[in-house]
C-alpha positions in Angstrom: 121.5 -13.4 -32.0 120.2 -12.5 -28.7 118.9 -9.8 -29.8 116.9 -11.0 -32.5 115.7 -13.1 -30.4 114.5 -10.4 -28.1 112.9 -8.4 -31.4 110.9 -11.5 -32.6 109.2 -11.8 -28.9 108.7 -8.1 -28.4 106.3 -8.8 -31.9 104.5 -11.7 -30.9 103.6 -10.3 -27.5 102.4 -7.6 -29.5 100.7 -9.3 -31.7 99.0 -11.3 -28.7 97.8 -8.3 -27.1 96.5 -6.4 -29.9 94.2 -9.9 -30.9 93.0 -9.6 -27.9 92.1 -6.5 -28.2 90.8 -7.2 -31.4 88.4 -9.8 -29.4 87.1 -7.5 -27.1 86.4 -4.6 -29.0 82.6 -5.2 -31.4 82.6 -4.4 -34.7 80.8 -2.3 -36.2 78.1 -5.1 -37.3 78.1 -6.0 -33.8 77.3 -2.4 -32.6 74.6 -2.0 -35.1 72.7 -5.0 -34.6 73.0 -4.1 -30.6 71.4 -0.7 -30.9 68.5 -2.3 -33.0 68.2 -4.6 -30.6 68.0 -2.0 -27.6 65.6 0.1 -30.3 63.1 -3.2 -30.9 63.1 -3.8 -26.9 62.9 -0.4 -25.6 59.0 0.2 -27.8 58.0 -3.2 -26.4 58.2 -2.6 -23.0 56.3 0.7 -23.8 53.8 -1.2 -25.4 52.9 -3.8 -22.7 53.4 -0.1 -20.5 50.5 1.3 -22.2 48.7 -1.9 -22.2 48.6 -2.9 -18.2 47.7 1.6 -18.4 44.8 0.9 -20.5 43.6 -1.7 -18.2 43.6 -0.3 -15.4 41.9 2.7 -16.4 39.1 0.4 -18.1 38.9 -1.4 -14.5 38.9 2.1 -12.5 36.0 3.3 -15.6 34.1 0.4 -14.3 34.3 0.6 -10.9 33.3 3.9 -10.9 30.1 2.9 -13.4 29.0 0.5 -10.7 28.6 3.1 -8.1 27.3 5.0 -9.9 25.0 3.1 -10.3 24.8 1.8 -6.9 24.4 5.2 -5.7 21.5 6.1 -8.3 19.4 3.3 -7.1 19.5 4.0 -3.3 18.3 7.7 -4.2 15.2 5.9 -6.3 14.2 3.5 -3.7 13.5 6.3 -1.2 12.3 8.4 -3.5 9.6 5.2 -4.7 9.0 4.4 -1.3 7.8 8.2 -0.3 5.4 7.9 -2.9 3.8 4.5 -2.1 3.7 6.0 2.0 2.1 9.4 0.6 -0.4 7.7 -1.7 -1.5 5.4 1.5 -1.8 8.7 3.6 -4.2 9.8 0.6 -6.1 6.6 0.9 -6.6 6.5 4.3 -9.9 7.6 6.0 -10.1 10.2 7.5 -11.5 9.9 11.4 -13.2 12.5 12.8 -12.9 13.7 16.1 -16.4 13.8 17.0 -17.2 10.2 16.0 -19.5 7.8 18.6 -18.1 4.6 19.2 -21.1 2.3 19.3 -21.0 -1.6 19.8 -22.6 -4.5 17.3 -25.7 -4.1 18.9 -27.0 -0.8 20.3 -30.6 0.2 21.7 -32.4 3.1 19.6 -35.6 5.2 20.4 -38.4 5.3 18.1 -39.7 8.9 19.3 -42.7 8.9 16.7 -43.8 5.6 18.6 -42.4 6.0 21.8 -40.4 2.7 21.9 -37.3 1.2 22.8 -36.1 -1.3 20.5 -32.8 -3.5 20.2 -31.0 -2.7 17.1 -28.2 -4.8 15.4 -25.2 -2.2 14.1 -24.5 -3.8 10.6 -21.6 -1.9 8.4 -22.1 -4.2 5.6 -26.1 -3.3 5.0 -27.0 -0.1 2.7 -30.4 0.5 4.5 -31.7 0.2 7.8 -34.5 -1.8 8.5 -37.4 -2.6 11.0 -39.6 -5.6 11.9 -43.2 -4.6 11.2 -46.7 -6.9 10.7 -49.4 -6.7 9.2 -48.1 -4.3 6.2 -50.5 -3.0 3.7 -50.4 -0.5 1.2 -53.2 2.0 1.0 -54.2 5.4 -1.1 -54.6 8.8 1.1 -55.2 12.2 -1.1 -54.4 10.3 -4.3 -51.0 9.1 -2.5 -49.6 6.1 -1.6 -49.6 4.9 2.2 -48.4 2.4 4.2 -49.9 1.2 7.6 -48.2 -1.6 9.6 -48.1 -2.4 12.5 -44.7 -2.5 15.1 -44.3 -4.1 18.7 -42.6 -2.7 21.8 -40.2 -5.2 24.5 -43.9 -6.7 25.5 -45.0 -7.7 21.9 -47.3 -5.1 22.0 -48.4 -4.0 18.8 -48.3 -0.2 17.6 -50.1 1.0 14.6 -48.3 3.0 12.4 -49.7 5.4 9.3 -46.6 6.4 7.1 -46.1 7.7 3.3 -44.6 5.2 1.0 -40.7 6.5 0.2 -40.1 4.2 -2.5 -40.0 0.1 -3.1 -37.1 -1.9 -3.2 -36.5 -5.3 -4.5 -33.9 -7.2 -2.3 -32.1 -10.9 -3.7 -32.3 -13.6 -2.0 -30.0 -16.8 -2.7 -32.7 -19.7 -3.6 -36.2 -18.3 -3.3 -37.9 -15.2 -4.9 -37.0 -11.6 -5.1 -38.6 -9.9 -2.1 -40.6 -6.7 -2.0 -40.0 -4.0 0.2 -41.6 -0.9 1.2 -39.4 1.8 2.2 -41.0 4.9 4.5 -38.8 7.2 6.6 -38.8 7.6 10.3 -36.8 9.4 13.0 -34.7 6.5 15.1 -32.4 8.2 18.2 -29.1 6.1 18.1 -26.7 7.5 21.3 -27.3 11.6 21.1 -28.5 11.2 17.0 -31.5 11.6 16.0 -32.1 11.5 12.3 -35.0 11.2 9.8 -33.6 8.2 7.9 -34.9 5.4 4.9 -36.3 2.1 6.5 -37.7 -0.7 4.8 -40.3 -2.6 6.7 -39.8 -6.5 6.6 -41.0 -9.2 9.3 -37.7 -9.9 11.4 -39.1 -11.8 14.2 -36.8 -14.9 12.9 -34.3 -12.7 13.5 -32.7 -11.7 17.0 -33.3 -7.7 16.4 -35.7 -6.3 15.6 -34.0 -2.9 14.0 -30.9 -3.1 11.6 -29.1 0.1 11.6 -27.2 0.6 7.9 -24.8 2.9 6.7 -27.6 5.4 5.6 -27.5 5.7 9.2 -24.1 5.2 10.3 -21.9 7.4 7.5 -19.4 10.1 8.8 -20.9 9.9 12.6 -20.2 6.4 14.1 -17.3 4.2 14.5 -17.7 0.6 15.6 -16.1 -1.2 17.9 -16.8 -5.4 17.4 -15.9 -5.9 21.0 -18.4 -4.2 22.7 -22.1 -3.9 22.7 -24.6 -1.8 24.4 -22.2 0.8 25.2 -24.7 4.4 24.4 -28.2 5.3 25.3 -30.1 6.9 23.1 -32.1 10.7 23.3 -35.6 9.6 25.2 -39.1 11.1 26.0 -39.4 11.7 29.4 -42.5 9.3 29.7 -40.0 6.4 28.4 -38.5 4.2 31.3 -35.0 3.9 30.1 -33.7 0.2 31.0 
């Protein structure tokens, strides 16, 4: 009996431990649907991998357009910038050494006449011109003439005999176009002395009676606005200089 006993629970604790077993150890099923498993994750994770890769390079693509970018418009700007300064240089005028400074108003020497007159220095007029009286047009060898008369510091009047150049009509804001007789005399201005267009005109309204122009002035004076009566000009010797 006591053995029996003993050979029925030998079995069951058998039985117990090879359930348990049984328990622990997956199935085949089990293993199966555990390797799909790891097979379904194992692609996803190299997906999102590839993903956050794809990303990144897209970012670092685009960071590397921007300075690229960056980089091509600092070399423009300079290169923009040189040719805005080089076209100024071109513009620029050019200053010769030898250029007189001169003030507004200068005195110049009539050598023909033997006068000193006051002359305003005036940049803005095309030809010079000269207070004269009594002008009259007259016909000498079948030519035209043109006697007038000018006045020295005293108001002394000097008769003069010249050939007419050429007329000029000259606008004037609310009356009639004025005509002007144009003859060419030698003025001295500083150590110039040049044979130069004049249109005669009465200027004893005005406070000079010479107005130096740019026929005059071009490529030899420069003017300072400052200063006035700064030069003498070339005199006879007869000619008092004051």
């Amino acid at each position: 009996m006591n053995s029996y006993l003993k050979t029925i629970t030998v079995l069951i604790i058998c039985a117990f431990i090879s359930g348990c077993a049984a328990t622990n150890t997956p199935t085949n099923n089990e293993k199966d649907t555990t390797k799909q498993k790891q097979y379904q994750e194992k692609p996803k994770e190299k997906k999102e991998q590839i993903e956050k890769k794809e990303i990144k390079e897209q970012e670092i693509k685009k960071e590397n357009e921007i300075k690229k970018e960056e980089i091509e418009q600092k070399e423009e700007q300079p290169k923009i910038i040189k040719k805005i300064v080089k076209n100024i240089i071109i513009k620029k005028p050019v200053i010769k050494d030898s250029m007189i400074v001169i003030g507004t108003a200068e005195k110049v020497y009539i050598p023909s006449s033997d006068v000193l007159l006051k002359a305003k220095i005036d940049t803005g007029a095309t030809t010079s011109s000269m207070h004269a009286l009594n002008i009259k047009e007259f016909e000498r060898d079948g030519k035209k003439w043109i006697k007038f008369d000018l006045q020295d510091k005293d108001g002394n009047l000097i008769n003069k005999n010249l050939p007419l150049h050429r007329i000029v009509k000259i606008k004037r804001h609310g009356t009639k176009n004025q005509k002007r007789y144009v003859v060419q005399m030698k003025i001295n201005l500083a150590n110039i002395s040049q044979l130069v267009e004049v249109s005669l005109t009465n200027r004893s309204k005005f406070t000079y009676p010479v107005l130096i122009g740019k026929n005059y002035l071009n490529g030899l004076f420069l003017v300072d606005v400052s200063k006035k009566y700064i030069t003498k000009p070339k005199m006879s010797k007869n000619e008092i200089k004051k």
